[in-house]
C-alpha positions in Angstrom: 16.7 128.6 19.3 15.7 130.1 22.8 12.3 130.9 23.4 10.8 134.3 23.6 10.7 135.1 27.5 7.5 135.7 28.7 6.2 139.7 29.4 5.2 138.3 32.6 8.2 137.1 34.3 10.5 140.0 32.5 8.2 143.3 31.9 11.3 145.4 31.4 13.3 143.7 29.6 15.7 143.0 31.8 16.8 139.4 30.6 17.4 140.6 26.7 21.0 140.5 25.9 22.1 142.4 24.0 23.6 141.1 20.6 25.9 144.0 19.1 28.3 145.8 20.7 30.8 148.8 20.2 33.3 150.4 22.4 34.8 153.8 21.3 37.3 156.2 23.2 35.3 159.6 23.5 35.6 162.6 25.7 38.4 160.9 28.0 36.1 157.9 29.1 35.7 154.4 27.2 32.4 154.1 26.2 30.7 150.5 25.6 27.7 150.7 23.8 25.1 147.9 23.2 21.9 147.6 20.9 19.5 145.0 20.0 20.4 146.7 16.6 23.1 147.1 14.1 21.6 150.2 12.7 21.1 151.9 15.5 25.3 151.1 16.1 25.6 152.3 12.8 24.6 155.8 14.0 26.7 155.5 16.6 30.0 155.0 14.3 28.7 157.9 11.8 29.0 160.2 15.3 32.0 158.9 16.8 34.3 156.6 14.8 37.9 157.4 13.3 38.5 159.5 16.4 41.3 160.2 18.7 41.5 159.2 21.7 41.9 161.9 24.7 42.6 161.4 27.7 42.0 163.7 30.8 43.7 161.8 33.7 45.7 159.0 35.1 42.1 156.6 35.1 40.0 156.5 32.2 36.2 156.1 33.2 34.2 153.3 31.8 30.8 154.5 30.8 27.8 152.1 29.0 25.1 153.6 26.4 22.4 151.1 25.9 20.4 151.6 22.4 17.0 149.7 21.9 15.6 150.0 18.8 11.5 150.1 19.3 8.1 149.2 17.3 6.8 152.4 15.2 4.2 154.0 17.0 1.6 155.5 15.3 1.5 159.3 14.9 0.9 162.2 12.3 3.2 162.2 9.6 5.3 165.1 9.7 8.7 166.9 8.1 10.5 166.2 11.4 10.3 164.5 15.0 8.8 166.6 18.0 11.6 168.6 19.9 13.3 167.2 22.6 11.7 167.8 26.0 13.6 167.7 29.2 13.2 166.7 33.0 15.0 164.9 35.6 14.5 162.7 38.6 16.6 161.6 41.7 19.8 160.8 40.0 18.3 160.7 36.6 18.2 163.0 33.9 15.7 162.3 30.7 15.2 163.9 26.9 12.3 162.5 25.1 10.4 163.4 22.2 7.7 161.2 22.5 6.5 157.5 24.2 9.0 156.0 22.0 11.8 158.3 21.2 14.0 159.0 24.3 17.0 159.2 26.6 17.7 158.1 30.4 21.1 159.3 31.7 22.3 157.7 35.2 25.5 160.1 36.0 26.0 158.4 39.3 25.8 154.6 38.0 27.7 156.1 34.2 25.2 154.4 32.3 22.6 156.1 29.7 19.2 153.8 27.8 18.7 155.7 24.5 15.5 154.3 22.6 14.9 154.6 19.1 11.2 153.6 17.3 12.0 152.3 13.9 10.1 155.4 12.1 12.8 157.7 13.7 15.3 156.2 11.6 13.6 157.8 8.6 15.4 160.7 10.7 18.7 159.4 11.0 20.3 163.0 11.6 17.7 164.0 14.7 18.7 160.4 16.3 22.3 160.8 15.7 22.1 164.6 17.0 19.5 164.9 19.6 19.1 161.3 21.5 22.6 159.5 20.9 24.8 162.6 20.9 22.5 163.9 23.8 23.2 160.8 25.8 26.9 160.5 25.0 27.8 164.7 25.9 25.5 164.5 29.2 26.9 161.5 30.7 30.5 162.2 29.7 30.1 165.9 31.1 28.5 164.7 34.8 29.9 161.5 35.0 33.5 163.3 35.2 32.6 166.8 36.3 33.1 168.1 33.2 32.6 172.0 32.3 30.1 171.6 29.5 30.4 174.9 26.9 28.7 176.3 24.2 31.8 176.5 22.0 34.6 175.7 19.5 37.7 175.1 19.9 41.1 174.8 17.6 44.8 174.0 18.6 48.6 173.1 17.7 51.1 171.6 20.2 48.8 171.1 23.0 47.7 174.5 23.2 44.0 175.4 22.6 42.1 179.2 21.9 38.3 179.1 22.8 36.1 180.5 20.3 32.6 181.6 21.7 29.7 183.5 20.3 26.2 183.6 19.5 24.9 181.4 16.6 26.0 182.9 13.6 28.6 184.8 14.8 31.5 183.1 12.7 32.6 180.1 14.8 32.4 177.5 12.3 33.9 179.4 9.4 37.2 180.4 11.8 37.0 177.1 12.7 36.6 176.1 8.5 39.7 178.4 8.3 41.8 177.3 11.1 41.7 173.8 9.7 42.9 175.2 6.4 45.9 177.0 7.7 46.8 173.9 9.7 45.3 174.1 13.5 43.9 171.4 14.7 40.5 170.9 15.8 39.3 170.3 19.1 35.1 170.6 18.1 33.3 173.0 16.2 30.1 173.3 18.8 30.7 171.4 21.9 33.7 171.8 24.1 34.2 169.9 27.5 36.7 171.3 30.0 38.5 169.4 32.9 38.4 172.9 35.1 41.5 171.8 37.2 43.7 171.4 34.3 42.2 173.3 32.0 41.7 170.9 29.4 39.7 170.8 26.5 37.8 168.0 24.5 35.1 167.3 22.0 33.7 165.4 19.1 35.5 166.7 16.3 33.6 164.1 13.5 31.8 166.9 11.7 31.7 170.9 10.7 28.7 172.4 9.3 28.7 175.3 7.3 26.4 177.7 5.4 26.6 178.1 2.0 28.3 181.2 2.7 30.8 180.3 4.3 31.9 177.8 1.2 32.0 181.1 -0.6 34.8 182.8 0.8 36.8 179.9 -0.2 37.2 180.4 -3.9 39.3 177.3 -5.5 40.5 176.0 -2.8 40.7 172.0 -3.2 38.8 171.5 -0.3 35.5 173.8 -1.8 34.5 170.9 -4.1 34.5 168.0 -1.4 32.4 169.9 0.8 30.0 171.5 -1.4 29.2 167.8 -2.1 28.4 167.2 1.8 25.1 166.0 2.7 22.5 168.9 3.9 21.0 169.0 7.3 18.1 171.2 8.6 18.3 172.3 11.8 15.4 173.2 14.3 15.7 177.1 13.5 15.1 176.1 9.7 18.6 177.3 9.1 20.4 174.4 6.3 24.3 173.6 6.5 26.6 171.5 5.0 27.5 168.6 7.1 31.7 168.7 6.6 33.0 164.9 8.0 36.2 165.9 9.1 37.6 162.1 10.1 37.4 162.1 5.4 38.9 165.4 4.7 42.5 164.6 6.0 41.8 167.9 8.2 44.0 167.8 11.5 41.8 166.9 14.6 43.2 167.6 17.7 45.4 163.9 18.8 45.0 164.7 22.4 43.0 167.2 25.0 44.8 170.8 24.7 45.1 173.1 27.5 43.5 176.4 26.9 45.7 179.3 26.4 43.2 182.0 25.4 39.8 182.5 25.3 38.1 184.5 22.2 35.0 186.0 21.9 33.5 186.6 18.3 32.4 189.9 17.3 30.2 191.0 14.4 32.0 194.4 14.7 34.3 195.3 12.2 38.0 196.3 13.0 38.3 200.2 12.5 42.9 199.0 11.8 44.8 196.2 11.7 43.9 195.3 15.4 41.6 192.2 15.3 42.4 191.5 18.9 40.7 193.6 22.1 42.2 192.9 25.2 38.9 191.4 27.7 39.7 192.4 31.3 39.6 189.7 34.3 36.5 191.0 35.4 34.7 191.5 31.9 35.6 188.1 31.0 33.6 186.7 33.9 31.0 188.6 33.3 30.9 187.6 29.6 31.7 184.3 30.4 28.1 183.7 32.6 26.1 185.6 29.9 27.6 183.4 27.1 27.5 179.9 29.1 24.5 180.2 30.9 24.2 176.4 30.7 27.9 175.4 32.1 27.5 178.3 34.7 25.5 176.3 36.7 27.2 173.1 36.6 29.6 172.1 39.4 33.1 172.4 38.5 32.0 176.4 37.3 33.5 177.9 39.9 37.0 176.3 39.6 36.7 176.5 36.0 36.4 180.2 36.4 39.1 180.7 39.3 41.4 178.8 36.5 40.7 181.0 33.3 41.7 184.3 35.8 45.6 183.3 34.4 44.2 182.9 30.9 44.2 185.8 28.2 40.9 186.7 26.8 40.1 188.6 23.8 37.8 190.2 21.6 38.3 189.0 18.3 36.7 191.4 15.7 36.1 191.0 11.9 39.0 191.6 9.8 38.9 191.3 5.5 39.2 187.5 4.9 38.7 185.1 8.2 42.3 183.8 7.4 43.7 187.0 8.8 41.6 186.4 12.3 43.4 183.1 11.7 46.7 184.6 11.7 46.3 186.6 14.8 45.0 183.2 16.9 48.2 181.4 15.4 50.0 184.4 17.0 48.2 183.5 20.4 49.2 180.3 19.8 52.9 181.2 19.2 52.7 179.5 15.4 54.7 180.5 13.3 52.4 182.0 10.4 55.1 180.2 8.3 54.3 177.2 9.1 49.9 177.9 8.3 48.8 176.5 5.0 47.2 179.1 3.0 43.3 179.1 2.5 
């Protein structure tokens, strides 16, 4: 057996090999990740494994996510972690939620340190969510120039719509619906565009829903497998059903679509039939900066935006059942409504 190696000669840590590894296919790079812990790798498969692989170019990056599992620290019990915090540094950019609960992302060297105290795991969700997925999106996103959004995003033959709105504003259950009629899905929440091509990606492992939404489904075979999903809380108190998609038998999208349209959720009813309001070119830009305030900042933006000038953009308002808004983005998509499964 090796010995221990002495604090003095290795403060950081730098000598510790890791013992497990994982590498997964995600958001057109290859990631490699490594942890001094199988649990920890086991969060990282519950995120991430079972999906395709998408591709955004002729090279596929290599990135590295290194997961150390820490000593509990002592602190208050309490229903959940702190919030995540933010800063950044030369080259670095950091999300912690306390001394032992953090991430370091190194765009420029595509590497990330995610660490993880051993009471956080009584928290497996805010770990999953807010430190690994938090790694995994930011390095993805500025290691490739990636246009990060605040969106969904659902497909067929290599065609994608974009479905933005505030929280609450229905994107999940069109998305919930789109899946039912047979569109694939690109992500539910987080959509990553390579701006020269136009390309969309994301992490399609899970959909959550309100109870709600599970209403308007009725008896629909599906209703019962995801009213038996696990519950998770988020940090606005709001509780949805945590839909794995990978288990479902749900399409998800086999490769990064190109955007064809771009739709904006309304909570306004439709006066007729017409779901659909034509956005202007200039409306759209303006309503694109007010909606991704985020992304707007980021560096590929600007070519992003030059790009989705050739792309249709809509209004997409509420209609009696969400599977008529689906049938009017199948039209977008030139699908045949024929060819939609029913919800």
């Amino acid at each position: 057996m090796r010995p221990p190696l002495n604090p003095l000669t290795d403060p950081f840590g730098e000598r510790l090999a890791p013992r497990h590894r994982r590498s997964l296919h995600l958001l057109g790079a290859l990631f490699r990740f490594e942890s001094n812990s199988v649990r920890l790798l086991r969060l990282v498969e519950q995120a991430f494994a079972g999906l395709p692989r998408h591709r955004l170019g002729a090279r596929t990056p290599r990135l590295r996510v290194r997961l150390q599992l820490a000593p509990s620290q002592p602190r208050k019990s309490a229903a959940e972690p702190p919030p995540l915090k933010t800063w950044s540094g030369p080259g670095f950019l950091c999300g912690a939620m306390d001394r032992s609960n953090l991430a370091i992302i190194v765009p420029a060297q595509g590497s990330a340190l995610v660490v993880i105290s051993r009471d956080m795991l009584r928290h497996a969700y805010h770990a999953r969510y807010e430190l690994i997925e938090f790694a995994v999106y930011v390095l993805a996103s500025r290691a490739q120039g990636l246009v990060p959004l605040h969106a969904a995003a659902v497909g067929h033959h290599g065609r994608a719509v974009l479905l933005m709105g505030d929280s609450g504003a229905g994107k999940s259950t069109i998305a919930l619906h789109s899946l039912l009629q047979g569109l694939a899905m690109v992500s539910e929440d987080a959509v990553f565009v390579a701006p020269e091509q136009l390309l969309a990606t994301g992490i399609a492992s899970f959909l959550h829903l309100r109870s709600g939404a599970l209403r308007l489904l009725q008896r629909h075979e599906s209703a019962g497998r995801m009213r038996a999903s696990p519950i998770i809380r988020r940090r606005s108190g709001a509780e949805k059903r945590e839909v794995d998609l990978r288990r479902t038998g749900y399409r998800l999208a086999p490769a990064a679509l190109r955007i064809k349209a771009v739709i904006f959720l309304s909570r306004r009813t439709a006066s007729d039939d017409r779901l659909l309001i034509p956005v202007a070119a200039r409306a759209l830009a303006r309503r694109l900066v007010v909606h991704q305030p985020y992304a707007a900042t980021q560096h590929g933006w600007h070519r992003f935006e030059k790009k989705l000038a050739g792309v249709r953009a809509f209004e997409l308002r509420r209609g009696t059942h969400p599977r008529v808004a689906v049938a009017a983005l199948c039209d977008l998509l030139a699908l045949p409504e024929r060819r939609a499964r029913r919800a």
